[in-house]
C-alpha positions as CSV (number, residue, x, y, z in Angstrom):
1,X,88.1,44.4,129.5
2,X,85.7,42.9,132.4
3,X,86.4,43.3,135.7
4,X,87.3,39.8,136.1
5,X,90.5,40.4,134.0
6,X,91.8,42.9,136.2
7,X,92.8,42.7,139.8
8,X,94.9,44.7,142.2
9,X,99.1,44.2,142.0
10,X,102.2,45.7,144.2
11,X,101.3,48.9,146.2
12,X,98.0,49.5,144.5
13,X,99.2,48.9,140.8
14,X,96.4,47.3,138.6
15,X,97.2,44.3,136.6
16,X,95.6,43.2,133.6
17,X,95.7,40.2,130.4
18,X,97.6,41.3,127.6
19,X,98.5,39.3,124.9
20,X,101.7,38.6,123.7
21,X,100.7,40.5,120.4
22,X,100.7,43.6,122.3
23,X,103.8,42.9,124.5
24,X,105.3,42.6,120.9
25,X,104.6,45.9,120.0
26,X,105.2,47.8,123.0
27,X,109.0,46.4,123.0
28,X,109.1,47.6,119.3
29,X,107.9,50.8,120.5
30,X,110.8,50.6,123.0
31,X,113.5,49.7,121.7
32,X,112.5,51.1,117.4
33,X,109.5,52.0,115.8
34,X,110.9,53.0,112.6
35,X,115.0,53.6,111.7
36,X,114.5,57.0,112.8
37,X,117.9,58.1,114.4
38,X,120.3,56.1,112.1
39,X,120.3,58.8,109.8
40,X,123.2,60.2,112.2
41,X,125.4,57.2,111.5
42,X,125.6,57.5,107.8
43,X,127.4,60.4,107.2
44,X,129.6,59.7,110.5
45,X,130.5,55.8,109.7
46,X,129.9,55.4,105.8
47,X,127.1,54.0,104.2
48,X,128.6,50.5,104.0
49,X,130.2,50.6,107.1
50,X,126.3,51.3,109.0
51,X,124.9,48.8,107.1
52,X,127.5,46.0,108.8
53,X,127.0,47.6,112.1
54,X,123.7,47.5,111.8
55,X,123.7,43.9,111.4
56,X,126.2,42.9,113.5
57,X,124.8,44.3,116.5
58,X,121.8,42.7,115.9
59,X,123.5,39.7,116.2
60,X,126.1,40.6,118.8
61,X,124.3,43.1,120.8
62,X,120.3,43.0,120.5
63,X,120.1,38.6,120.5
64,X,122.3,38.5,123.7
65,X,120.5,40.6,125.3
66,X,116.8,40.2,124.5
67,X,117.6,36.3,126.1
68,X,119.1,37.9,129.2
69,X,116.4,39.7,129.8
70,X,114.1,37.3,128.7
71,X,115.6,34.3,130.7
72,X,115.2,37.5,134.2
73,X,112.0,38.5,133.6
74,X,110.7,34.8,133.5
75,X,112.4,33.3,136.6
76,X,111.9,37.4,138.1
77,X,109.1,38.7,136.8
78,X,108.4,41.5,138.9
79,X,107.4,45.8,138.7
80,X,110.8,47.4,138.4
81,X,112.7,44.8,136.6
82,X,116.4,45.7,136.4
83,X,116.4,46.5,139.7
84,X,114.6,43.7,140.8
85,X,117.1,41.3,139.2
86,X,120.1,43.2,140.2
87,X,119.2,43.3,143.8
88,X,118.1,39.5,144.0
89,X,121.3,38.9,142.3
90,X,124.4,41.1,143.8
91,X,121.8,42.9,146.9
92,X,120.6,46.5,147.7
93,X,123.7,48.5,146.9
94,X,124.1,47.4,143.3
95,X,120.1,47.1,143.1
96,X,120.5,50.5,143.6
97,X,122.7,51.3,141.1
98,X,120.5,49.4,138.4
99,X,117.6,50.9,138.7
100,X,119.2,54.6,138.8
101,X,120.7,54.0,136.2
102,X,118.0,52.5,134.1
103,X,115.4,55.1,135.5
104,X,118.0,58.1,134.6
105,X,118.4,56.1,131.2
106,X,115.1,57.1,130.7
107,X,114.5,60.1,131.5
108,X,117.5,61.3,129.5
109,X,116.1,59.9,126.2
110,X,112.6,60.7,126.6
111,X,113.5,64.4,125.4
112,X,115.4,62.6,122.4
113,X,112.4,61.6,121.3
114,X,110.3,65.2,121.7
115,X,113.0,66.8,120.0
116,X,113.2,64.8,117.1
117,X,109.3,65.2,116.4
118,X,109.9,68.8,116.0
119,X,113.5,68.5,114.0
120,X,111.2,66.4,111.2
121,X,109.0,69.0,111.4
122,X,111.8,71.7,110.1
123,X,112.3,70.0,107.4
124,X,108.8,71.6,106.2
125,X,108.1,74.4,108.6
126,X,110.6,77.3,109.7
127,X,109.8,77.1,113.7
128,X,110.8,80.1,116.3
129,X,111.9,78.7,119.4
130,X,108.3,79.5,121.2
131,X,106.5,77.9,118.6
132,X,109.1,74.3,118.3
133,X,108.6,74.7,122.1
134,X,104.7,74.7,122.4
135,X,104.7,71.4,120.2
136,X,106.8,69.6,122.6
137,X,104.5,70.8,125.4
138,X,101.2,69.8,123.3
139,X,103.0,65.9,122.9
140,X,104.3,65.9,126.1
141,X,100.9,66.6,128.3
142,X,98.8,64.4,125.3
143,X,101.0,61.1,126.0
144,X,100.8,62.6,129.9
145,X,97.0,61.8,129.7
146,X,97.1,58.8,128.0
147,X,99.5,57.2,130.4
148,X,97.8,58.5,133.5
149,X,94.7,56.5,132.1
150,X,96.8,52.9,132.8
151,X,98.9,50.3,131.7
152,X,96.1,48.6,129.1
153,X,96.0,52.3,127.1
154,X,99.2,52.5,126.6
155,X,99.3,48.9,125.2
156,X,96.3,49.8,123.0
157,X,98.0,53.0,121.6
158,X,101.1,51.3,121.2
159,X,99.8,48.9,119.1
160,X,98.1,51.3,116.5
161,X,101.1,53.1,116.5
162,X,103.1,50.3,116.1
163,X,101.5,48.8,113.2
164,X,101.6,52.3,111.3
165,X,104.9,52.6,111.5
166,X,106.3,49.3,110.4
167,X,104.0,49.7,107.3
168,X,105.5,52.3,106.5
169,X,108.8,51.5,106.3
170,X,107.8,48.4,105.0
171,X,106.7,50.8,101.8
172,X,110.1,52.4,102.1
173,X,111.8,49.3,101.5
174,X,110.1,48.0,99.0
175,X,109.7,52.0,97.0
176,X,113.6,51.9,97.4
177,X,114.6,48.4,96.3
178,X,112.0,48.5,92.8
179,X,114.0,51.9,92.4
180,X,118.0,50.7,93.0
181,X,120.4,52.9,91.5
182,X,123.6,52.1,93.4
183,X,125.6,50.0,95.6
184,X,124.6,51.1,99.4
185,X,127.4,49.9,100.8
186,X,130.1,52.1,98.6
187,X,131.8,54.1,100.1
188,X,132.2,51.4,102.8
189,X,133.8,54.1,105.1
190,X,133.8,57.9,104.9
191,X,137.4,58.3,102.6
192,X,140.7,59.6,105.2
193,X,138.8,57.7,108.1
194,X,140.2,54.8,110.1
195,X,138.2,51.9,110.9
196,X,138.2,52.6,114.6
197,X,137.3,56.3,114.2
198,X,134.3,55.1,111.5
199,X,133.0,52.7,114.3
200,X,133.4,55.0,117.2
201,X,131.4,57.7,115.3
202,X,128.2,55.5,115.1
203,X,128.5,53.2,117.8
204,X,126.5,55.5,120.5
205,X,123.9,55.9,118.1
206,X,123.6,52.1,116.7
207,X,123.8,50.9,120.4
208,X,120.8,53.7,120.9
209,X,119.0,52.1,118.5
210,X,118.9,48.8,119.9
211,X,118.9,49.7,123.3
212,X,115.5,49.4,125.8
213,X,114.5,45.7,125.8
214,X,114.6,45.1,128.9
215,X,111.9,48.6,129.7
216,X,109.2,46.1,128.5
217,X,110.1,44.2,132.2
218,X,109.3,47.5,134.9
219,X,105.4,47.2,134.3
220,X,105.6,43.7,134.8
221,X,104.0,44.1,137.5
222,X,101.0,45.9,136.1
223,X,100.6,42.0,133.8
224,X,98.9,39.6,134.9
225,X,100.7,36.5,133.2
226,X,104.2,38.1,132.8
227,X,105.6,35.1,131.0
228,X,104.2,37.1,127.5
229,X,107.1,39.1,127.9
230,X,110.4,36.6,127.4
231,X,108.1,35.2,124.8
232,X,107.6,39.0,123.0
233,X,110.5,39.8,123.4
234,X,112.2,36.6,121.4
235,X,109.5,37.8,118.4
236,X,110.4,41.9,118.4
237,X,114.0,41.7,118.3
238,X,114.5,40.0,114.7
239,X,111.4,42.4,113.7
240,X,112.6,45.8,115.0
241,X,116.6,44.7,113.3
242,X,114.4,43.9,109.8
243,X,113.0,47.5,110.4
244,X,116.3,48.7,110.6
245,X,118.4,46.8,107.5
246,X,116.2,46.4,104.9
247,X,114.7,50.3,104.3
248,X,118.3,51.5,105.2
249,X,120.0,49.6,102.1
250,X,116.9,50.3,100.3
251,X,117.2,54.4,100.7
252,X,120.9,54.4,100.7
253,X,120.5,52.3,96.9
254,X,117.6,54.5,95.8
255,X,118.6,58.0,97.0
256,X,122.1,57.7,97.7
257,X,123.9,61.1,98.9
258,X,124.9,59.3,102.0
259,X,126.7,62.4,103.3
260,X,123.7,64.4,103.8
261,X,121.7,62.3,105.6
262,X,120.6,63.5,109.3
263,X,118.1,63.7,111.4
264,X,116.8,67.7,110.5
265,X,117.3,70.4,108.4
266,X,115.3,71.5,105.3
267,X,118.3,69.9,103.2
268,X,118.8,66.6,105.5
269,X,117.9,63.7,103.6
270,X,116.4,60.7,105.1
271,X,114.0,57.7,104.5
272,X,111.4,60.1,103.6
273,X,113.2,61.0,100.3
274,X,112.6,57.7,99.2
275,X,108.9,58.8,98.9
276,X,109.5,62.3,97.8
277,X,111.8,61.0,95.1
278,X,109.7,58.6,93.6
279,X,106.0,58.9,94.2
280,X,106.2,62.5,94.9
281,X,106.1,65.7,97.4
282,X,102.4,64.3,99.0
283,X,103.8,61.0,100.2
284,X,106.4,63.0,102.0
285,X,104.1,64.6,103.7
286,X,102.5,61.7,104.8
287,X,105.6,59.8,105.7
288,X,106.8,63.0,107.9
289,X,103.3,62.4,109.9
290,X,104.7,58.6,110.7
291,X,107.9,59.9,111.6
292,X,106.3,62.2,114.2
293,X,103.9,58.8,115.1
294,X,106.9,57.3,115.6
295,X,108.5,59.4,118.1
296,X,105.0,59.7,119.8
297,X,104.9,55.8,120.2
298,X,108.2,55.5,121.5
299,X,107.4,58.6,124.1
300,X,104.2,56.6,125.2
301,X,106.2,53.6,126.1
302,X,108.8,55.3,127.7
303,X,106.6,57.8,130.2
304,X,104.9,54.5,131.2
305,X,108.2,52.4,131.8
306,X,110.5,55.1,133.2
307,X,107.5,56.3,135.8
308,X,107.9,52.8,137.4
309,X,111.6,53.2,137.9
310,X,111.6,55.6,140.9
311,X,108.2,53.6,142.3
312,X,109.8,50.6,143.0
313,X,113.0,52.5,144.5
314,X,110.6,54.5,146.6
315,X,108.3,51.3,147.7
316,X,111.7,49.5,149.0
317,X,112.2,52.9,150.7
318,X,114.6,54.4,148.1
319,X,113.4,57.4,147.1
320,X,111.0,59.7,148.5
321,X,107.9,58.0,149.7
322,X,105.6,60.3,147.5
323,X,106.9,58.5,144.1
324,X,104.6,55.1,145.5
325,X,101.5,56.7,145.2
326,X,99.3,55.7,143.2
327,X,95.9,56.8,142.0
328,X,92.8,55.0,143.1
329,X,90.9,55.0,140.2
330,X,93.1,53.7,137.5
331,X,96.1,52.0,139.8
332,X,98.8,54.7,138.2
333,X,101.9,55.7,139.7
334,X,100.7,59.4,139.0
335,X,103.6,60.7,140.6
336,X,106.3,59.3,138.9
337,X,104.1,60.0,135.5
338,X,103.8,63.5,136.1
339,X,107.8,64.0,137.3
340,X,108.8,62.4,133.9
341,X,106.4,64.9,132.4
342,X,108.6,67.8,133.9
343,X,112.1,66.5,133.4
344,X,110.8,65.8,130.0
345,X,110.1,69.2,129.5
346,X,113.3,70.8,130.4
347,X,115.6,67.9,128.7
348,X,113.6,68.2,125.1
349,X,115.1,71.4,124.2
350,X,119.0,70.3,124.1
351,X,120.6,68.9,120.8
352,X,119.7,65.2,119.8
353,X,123.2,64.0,119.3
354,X,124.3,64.9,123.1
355,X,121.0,63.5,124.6
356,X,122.3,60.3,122.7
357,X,125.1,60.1,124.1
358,X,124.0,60.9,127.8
359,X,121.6,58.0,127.4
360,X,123.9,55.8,126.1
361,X,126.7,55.8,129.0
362,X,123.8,54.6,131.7
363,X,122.4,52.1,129.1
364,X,126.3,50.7,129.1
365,X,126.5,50.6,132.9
366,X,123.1,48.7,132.9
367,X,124.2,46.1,130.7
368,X,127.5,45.7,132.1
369,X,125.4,44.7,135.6
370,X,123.2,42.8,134.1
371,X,125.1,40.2,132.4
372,X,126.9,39.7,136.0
373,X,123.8,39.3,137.2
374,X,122.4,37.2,134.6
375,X,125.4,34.8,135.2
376,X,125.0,34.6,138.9
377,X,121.4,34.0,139.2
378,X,121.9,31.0,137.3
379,X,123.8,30.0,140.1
380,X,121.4,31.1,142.4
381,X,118.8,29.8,140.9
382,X,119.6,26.4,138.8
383,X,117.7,25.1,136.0
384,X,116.2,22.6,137.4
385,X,114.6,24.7,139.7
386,X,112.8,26.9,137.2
387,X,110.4,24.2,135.4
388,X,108.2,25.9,132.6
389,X,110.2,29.3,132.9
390,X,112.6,30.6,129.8
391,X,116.2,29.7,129.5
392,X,119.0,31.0,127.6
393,X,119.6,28.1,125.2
394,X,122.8,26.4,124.9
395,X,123.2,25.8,128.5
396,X,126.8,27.2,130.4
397,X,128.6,28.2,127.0
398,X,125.4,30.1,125.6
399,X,124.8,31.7,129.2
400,X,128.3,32.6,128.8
401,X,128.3,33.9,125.2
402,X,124.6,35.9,125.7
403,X,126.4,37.5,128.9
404,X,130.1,38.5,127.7
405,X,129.4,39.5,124.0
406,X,127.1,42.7,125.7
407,X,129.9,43.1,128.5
408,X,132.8,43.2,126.5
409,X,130.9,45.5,123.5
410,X,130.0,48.0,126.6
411,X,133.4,48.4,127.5
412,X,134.2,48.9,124.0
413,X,131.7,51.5,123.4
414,X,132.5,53.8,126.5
415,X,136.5,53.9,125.3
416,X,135.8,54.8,121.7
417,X,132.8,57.1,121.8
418,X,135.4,60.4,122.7
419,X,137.3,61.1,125.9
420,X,134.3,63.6,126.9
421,X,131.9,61.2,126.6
422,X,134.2,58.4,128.5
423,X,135.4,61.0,131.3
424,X,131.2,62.5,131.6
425,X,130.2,58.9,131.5
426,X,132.1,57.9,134.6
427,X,131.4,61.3,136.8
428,X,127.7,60.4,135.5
429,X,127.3,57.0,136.5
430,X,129.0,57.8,139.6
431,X,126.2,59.8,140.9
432,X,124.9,56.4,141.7
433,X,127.0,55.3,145.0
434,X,126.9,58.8,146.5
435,X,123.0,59.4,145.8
436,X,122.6,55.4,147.5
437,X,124.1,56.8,150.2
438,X,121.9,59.7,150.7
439,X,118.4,57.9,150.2
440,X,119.6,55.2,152.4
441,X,120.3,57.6,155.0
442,X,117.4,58.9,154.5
443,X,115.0,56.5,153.9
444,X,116.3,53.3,155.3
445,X,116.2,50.8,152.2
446,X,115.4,47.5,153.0
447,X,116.0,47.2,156.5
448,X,113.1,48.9,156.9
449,X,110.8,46.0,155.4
450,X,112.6,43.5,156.7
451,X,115.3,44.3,159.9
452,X,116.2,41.0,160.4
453,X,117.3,39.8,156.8
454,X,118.7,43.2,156.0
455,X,120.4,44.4,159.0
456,X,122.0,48.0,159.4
457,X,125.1,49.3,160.8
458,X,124.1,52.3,163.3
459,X,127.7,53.7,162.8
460,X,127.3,53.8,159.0
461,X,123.6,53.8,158.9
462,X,124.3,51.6,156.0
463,X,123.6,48.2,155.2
464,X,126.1,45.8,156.7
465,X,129.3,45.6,154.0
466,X,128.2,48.4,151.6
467,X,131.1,50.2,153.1
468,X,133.3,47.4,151.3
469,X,130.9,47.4,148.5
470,X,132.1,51.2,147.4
471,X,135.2,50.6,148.4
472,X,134.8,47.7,145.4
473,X,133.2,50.7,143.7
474,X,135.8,53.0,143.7
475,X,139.1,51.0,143.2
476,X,137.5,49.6,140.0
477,X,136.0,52.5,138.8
478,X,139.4,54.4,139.7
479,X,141.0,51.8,137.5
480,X,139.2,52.0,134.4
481,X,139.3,55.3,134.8
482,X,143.4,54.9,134.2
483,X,143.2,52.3,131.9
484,X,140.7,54.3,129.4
485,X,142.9,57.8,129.8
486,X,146.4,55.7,128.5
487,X,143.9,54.0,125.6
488,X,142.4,57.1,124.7
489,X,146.1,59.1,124.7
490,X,146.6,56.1,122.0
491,X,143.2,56.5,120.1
492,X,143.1,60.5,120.4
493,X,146.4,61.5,120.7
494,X,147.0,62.8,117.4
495,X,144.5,65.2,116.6
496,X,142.4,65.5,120.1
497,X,144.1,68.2,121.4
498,X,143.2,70.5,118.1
499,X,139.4,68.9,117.9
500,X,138.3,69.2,121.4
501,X,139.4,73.0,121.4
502,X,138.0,73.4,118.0
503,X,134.6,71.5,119.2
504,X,134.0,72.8,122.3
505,X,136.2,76.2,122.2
506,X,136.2,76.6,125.9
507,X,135.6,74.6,129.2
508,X,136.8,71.8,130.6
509,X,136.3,69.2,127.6
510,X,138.3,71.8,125.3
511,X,141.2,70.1,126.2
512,X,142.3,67.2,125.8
513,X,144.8,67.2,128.1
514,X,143.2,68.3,130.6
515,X,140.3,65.6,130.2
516,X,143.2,63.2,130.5
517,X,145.1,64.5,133.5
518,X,141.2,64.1,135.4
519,X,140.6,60.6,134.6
520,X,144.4,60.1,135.5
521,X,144.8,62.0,138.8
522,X,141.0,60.9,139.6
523,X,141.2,57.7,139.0
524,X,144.5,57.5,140.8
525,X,142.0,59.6,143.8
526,X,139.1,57.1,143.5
527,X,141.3,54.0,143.9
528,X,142.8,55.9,147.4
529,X,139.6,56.6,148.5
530,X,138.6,52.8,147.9
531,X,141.5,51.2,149.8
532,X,140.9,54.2,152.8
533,X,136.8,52.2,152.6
534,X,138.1,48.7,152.5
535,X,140.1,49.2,155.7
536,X,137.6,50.9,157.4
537,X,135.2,48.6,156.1
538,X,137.3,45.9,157.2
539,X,136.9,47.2,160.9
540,X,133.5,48.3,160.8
541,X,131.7,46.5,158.4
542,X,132.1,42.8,159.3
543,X,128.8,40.6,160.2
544,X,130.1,40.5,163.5
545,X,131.3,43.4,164.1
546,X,127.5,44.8,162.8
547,X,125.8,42.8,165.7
548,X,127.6,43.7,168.3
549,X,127.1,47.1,167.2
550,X,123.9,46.6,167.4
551,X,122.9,45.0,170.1
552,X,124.8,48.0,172.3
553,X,122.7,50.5,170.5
């Protein structure tokens, strides 16, 4: 690429062409490349049952929101993305909240992917600890080094491995469906289950597998026509859902033994059988060398979208100042690269099934604030006043439908993935209000770039109305909280007592009870602590008040 092609972006970033080709296959390397991972759901929602999920949250889930995200980054096409949008649409505080959550996203599900390279390699080779722990450290610094080179490698590398992975499971569709020997949709649920139970035992996962669209947007900065992105985007999604449907049904009708399907173990059976079974023990091999291309592609992506996440914080003075550097040579936020690298590190060694589920809740969060967000920078921003840029078709009703169908399936999926997971979830995503406070303490935030627009109470040290803002915060957080402990005494009630003990043996998620009485007497806490802020807030934190404030300090 000529030096004409490049030029300089935000804080020293580098920019460069890429073409919608490559966009297309660095949001498959995103959100997919390959089923891997929906082996988990088989055995836990029933063959049939994943198939339908599968499809209807393509529909319901992965549409919606690959035009949300496509109709921001056109009108907002900016480094940092979810934040960006968020901020320009609700301000700093729930900016904030956005882009922790997406970065922490992130970082969470970057050791899913490290661990799963070396549970496909168990399936050949008995590992000790030290040695399944020296591989991760050999991917982790080799996609280090790649991403440290700049935004145009990883497209390049992403693109190779793209294209090898999408063959093959292109083979393992069309080896399984030339070799059908039964129904994949029987048994449509796992037999004694309810249908609740069924989907609440996959949905983490199948929400997993279609999460990370709107990654693609944080290095959109780093591109210098960002308007290849809504238009890669609107090309990946029905690709990486084809990727997902067709070589499932095809193993499940081929190989069948649905309940021993997983991600590892030398008896797990997976999309690899497909080739083992009928073309024999050497194309297994080969397949299990995609399968660890695949997790490499997705962990290349993923270093170079979740290093952006604390640069943009830190260049609006949210995060330590150090995060913004960049290097000189390549235009690389090495810093943000290299403290991915070492979180990545430490997360890769827990179990693939909790990291899921840790990534999950702050995924839910982020889509719950973007489709608010969506809806009121249409407001904002009216179509006529964004000639040439993407829209979500259908005008007010298909804003409406792209918006609530991945609001209303969020809320959904934090009440029936397990009271743990609901009760982590909130403390998790809650880290967000009291860590805003700190960094803007610390740091300033906004009012540091711009004093005027962004003014600062000097008793608070907070922007003007953030006080109310958490106050917001807690009362509804303090009321879901309620809500989801009275659904899940419904949903659970029968037998979580006797699994959560049996599960977890000791702690405070052994009981189920006791997971209840938090959320209860929490939420009942959070909601007190909300009305104490709105009062104060109500004193201290009007525009008014604020100036005068000011201008005696």
């Amino acid at each position: 690429m000529s030096a004409n092609n490049v030029k300089e972006g935000v804080a020293g970033l580098k920019q460069y062409d890429l073409k919608v080709s490559t966009i297309v296959f660095m949001i498959y390397c995103l959100v997919a490349a390959g089923a891997f991972g929906i082996e988990e759901m088989i055995p836990s929602s029933g063959p049939g049952l994943t198939i339908v999920m599968l499809v209807l949250f393509a529909v319901f889930w992965a549409l919606p929101i690959s035009h949300m995200v496509a109709e921001l980054g056109s009108i907002l096409p900016a480094e940092g993305g979810s934040y960006v949008w968020v901020k320009e649409a609700l301000g700093e505080f729930w900016g904030f909240q956005a882009g922790w959550w997406a970065t922490m996203s992130i970082y969470v599900t970057n050791g899913v992917y490290v661990a799963l390279v070396v549970g496909y390699l168990s399936r050949f080779f008995d590992f000790s600890e030290t040695e399944g722990f020296l591989i991760k450290i050999a991917m982790i610094l080799i996609f280090t080094v790649i991403n440290l080179m700049g935004i145009r490698e990883v497209g390049r590398v992403s693109t190779v491995l793209s294209i090898i992975v999408l063959l093959a499971f292109s083979a393992v569709a069309l080896v399984g469906f030339t070799n059908w020997q039964g129904n994949p949709f029987v048994p449509f649920m796992p037999e004694g289950q309810g249908l609740i139970e069924s989907v609440g035992g996959g949905i983490a996962i199948c929400i997993w597998m279609y999460c990370g669209y709107e990654c693609i947007s944080s290095v959109a900065g780093e591109i210098k026509d960002p308007q290849v992105i809504p238009k890669g985007l609107l090309i990946a999604m029905p690709l990486i859902a084809a990727s997902y449907i067709l070589p499932t049904m095809a193993g499940l009708a081929s190989v069948g033994r649905w309940e021993e399907w997983a991600t590892d173990g030398v008896d797990a059976v997976g999309y690899m059988d497909v080739f083992t079974s009928f073309l024999g023990p050497a194309f297994g091999i080969v397949f299990m060398i995609i399968a660890i291309i695949s997790q490499c592609s997705i962990f290349n992506t993923y270093l170079a979208s979740g290093s952006r996440g604390f640069f943009v914080l830190a260049d609006d003075h949210l995060s330590p100042r150090i995060l913004v550097k960049v290097s000189a040579k390549k235009g690389v936020p090495y810093v943000g690269i290299l403290s991915l690298t070492l979180v990545t590190i430490f997360l890769a060694q827990f179990d693939f099934t909790l990291l899921v589920m840790g990534e999950v809740v702050f995924m839910i969060a982020l889509y719950i604030i973007l489709s608010i967000s969506t809806i009121v920078l249409r407001k904002k921003i009216p179509l006529e006043k964004r000639v040439g840029k993407y829209s979500i078709p259908g005008g007010t009703i298909g804003l409406y439908l792209c918006c609530g169908l991945p609001f209303s399936i969020s809320i959904i999926a934090l009440l029936i993935n397990g009271t743990e997971y609901f009760l982590i979830g909130l403390i998790a995503i809650s880290t967000g209000p009291v860590l805003y406070v700190i960094v803007k303490r610390r740091y300033g935030g906004l009012h540091v770039l711009s004093p005027e627009s962004h003014p600062i109470n000097p008793i608070t040290k907070l922007a003007a109305g953030d006080v109310i803002r958490i106050s917001f915060y807690c009362v509804l957080t303090g009321l879901f909280a309620i809500a989801g402990s009275f659904f899940l005494l419904w949903y659970e009630g029968d037998w979580g007592q006797e699994y959560y003990l049996e599960e977890y043996e000791e702690g405070l998620i052994s009981s189920f009870e006791t997971m209840i009485a938090v959320l209860q007497y929490g939420g009942a806490v959070l909601m007190l602590v909300g009305l104490i802020c709105y009062i104060i807030g109500k004193r201290i934190d009007k525009p008014s008040t604020v100036l005068s404030l000011q201008e005696s300090a």
